[in-house]
LOLODREN-191436 format. One record per residue (C-alpha): residue number from 1; x, y, z. Coordinates in steps of 0.2 Angstrom, whole numbers, always signed. Example, Ala and Ser with C-alpha at 12.3 -4.5 7.8 and 13.67 -1.06 7.14 Angstrom:
2
num,xx,yy,zz
1,+62,-22,+39 .
2,+68,-5,+36 .
END
This chain:
259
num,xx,yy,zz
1,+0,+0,+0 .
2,+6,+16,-4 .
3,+9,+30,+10 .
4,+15,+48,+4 .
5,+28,+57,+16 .
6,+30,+74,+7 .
7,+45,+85,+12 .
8,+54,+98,+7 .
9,+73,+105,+3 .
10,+82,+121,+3 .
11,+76,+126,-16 .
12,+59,+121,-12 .
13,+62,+103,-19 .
14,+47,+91,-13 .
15,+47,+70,-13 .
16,+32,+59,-10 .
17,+34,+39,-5 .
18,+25,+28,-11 .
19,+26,+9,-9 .
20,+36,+1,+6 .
21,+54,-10,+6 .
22,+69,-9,-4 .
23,+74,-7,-18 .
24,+73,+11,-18 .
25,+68,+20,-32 .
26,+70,+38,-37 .
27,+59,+44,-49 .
28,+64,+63,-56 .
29,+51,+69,-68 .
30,+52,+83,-86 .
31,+52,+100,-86 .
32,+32,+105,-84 .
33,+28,+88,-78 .
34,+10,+86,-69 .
35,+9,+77,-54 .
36,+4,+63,-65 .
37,+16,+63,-77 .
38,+30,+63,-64 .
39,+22,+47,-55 .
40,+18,+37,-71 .
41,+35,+29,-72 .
42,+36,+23,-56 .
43,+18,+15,-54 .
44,+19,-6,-54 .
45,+37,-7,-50 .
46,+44,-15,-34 .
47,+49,-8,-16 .
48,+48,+9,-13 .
49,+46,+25,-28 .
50,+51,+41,-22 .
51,+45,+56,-33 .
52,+53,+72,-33 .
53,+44,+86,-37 .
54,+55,+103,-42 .
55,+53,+120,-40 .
56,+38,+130,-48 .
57,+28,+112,-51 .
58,+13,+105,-44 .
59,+15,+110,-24 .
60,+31,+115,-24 .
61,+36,+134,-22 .
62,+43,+144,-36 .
63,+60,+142,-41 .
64,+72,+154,-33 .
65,+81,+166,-45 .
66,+94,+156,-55 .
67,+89,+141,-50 .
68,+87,+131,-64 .
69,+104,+124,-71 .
70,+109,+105,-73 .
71,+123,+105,-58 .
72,+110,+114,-46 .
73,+95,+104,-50 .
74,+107,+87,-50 .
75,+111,+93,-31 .
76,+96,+91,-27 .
77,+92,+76,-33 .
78,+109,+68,-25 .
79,+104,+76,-10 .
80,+87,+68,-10 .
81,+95,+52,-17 .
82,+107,+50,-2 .
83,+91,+55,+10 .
84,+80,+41,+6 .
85,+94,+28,+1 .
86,+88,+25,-18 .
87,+99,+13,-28 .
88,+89,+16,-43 .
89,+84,+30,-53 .
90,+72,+35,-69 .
91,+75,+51,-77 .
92,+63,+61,-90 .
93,+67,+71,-101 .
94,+75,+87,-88 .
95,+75,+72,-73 .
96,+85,+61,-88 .
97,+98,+78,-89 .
98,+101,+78,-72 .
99,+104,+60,-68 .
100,+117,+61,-80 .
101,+126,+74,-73 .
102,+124,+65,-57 .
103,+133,+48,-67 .
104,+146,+57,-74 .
105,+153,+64,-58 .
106,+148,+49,-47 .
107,+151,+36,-57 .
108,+145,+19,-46 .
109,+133,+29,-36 .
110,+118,+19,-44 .
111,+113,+3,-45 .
112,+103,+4,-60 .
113,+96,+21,-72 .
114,+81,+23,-82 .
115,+84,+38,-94 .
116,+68,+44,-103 .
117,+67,+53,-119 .
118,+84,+61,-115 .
119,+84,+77,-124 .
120,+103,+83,-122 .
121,+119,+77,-118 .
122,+135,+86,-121 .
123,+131,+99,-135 .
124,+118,+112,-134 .
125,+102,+107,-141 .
126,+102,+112,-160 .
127,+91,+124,-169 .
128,+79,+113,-175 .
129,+77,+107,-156 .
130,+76,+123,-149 .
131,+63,+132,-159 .
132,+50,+120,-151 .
133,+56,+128,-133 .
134,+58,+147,-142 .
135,+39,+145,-148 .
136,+35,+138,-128 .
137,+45,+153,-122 .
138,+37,+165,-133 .
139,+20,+159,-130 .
140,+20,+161,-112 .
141,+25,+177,-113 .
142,+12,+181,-120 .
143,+0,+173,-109 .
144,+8,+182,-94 .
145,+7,+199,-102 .
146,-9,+198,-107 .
147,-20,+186,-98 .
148,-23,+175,-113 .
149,-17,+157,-114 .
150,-23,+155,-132 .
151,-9,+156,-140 .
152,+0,+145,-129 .
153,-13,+130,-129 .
154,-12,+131,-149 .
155,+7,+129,-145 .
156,+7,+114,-133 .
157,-8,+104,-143 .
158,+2,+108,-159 .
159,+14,+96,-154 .
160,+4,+81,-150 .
161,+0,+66,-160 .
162,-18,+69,-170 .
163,-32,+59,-168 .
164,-29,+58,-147 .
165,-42,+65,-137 .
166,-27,+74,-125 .
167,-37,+89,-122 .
168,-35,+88,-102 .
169,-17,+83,-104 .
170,-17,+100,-113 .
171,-25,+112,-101 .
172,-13,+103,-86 .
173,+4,+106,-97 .
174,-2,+124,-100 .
175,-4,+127,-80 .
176,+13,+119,-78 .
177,+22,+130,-91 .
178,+14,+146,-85 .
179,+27,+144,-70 .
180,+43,+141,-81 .
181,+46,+156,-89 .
182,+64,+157,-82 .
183,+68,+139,-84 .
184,+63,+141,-104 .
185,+74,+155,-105 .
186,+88,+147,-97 .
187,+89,+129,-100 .
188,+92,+129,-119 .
189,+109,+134,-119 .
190,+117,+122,-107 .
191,+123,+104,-108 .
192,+123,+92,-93 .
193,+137,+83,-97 .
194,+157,+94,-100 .
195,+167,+78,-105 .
196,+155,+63,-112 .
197,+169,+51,-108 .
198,+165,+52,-89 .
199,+151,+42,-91 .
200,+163,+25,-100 .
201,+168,+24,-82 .
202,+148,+20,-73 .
203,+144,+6,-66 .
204,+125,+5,-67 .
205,+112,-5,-77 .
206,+104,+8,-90 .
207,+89,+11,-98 .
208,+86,+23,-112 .
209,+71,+25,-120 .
210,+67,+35,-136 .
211,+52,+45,-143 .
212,+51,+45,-162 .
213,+50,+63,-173 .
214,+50,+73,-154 .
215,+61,+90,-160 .
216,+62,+91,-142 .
217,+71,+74,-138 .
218,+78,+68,-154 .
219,+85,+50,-157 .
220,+102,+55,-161 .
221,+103,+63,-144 .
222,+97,+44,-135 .
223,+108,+34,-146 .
224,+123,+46,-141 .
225,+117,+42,-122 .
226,+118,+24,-125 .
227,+132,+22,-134 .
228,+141,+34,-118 .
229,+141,+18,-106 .
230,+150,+5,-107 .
231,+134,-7,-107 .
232,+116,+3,-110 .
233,+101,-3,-120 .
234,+91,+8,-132 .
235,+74,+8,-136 .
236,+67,+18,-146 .
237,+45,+20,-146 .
238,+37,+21,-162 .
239,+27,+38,-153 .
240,+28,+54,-148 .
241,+22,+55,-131 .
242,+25,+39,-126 .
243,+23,+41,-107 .
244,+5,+47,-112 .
245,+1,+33,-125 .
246,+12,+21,-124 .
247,+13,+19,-106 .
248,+9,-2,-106 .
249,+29,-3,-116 .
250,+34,+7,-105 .
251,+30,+0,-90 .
252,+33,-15,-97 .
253,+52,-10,-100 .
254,+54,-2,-84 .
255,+50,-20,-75 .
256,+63,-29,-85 .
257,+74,-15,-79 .
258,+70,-17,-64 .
259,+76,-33,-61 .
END
């Protein structure tokens, strides 16, 4: 049975526990994730899933100023790591950037990694990649100047499959974005990894899982991941969302992992 202990660190950082016994698992969700999102990779597997929440999402407090960079935001997820005693941890998206900073400069510190449609490695993201976040950034500009999300829910539904009916994923995704207006402006730029080569030297079992045609979280970026441990397997989901409608394969995968 599951049992939530939420608490909370310096930056605002919350974690809920769910599930009882090892292994421990920490679960680090995507920029903008909803609550969720962020527990959808954790649901089924053994033992206990810790969830982090970060700064300006669901209940936690907004960021505070210059918060949201790779080796601050992997501090705090080492520092909740080492709290709760997790030997594991699955990654999206931003969660999937910080974990590796976390492997490339602790090397053995976990057992076994998940790392969900990673989206940048060691170069900044290109310019086909970072139009998407520009069009984000712009479009919540707009709805804090003026009041009017429109143009922003045009912008998140624009890059969902067709034919989904996703509109309450939509209206979530725009709530969480309205709070990221610094981290759209200052993630794009950075890379969470200096020196790929750090990570020939980790010792954990790793997961990394693919979207297909995300701008956002490109395949060549995953196969770069993979191919940056020594041993690594690579799946790549014929989807776009794939936490959203593939979620039976990934659950799926993440049990085999987890073993």
């Amino acid at each position: 049975m599951s049992s939530p202990l939420a608490t909370a660190e310096a930056n605002g950082v919350r974690w809920s526990a769910h599930g009882t016994g090892g292994p421990v698992t920490l679960v680090v969700p995507g920029l903008g994730a909803t609550p969720g999102e962020a527990r959808l990779p954790a649901t089924g597997l053994p033992g206990t899933r810790v969830v982090l929440t970060l700064p300006s999402h669901g209940e936690s407090p907004d960021a505070p100023p210059g918060y949201f960079r790779y080796d601050t935001i992997a501090a705090d997820v080492l520092a909740v790591a080492d709290e709760v005693g997790a030997t594991a941890a699955i990654g999206t998206s931003l969660g999937a950037s910080a974990l590796l900073h976390i492997a490339a400069s602790h090397p053995a510190r976990f057992e076994r990694l998940a790392l969900l449609l990673p989206a940048v490695l060691d170069e900044p993201r290109t310019a086909e990649a970072a139009d998407p976040l520009t069009r984000l950034c712009e479009a919540t500009e707009h709805a804090l100047a003026t009041g009017d999300s429109g143009l922003l829910h045009a912008v998140v539904a624009a890059d969902l499959p067709p034919g989904q009916h996703l509109a309450d994923y939509v209206d979530k995704r725009v709530a969480a974005v309205l709070r990221l207006r610094e981290a759209l402006r200052q993630l794009p730029p950075q890379v969470p990894v200096a020196d790929v080569a750090a990570l020939a030297e980790v010792t954990a079992k790793v997961l990394v899982v693919s979207p297909t045609g995300d701008p956002l979280h490109p395949e060549h970026v995953a196969k770069s991941v993979a191919a940056a441990f020594p041993a690594a397997r690579l799946v790549v989901l014929p989807a776009l969302i794939p936490l959203v409608t593939h979620r039976r394969e990934l659950r799926a995968l993440l049990a085999d992992w987890a073993v």
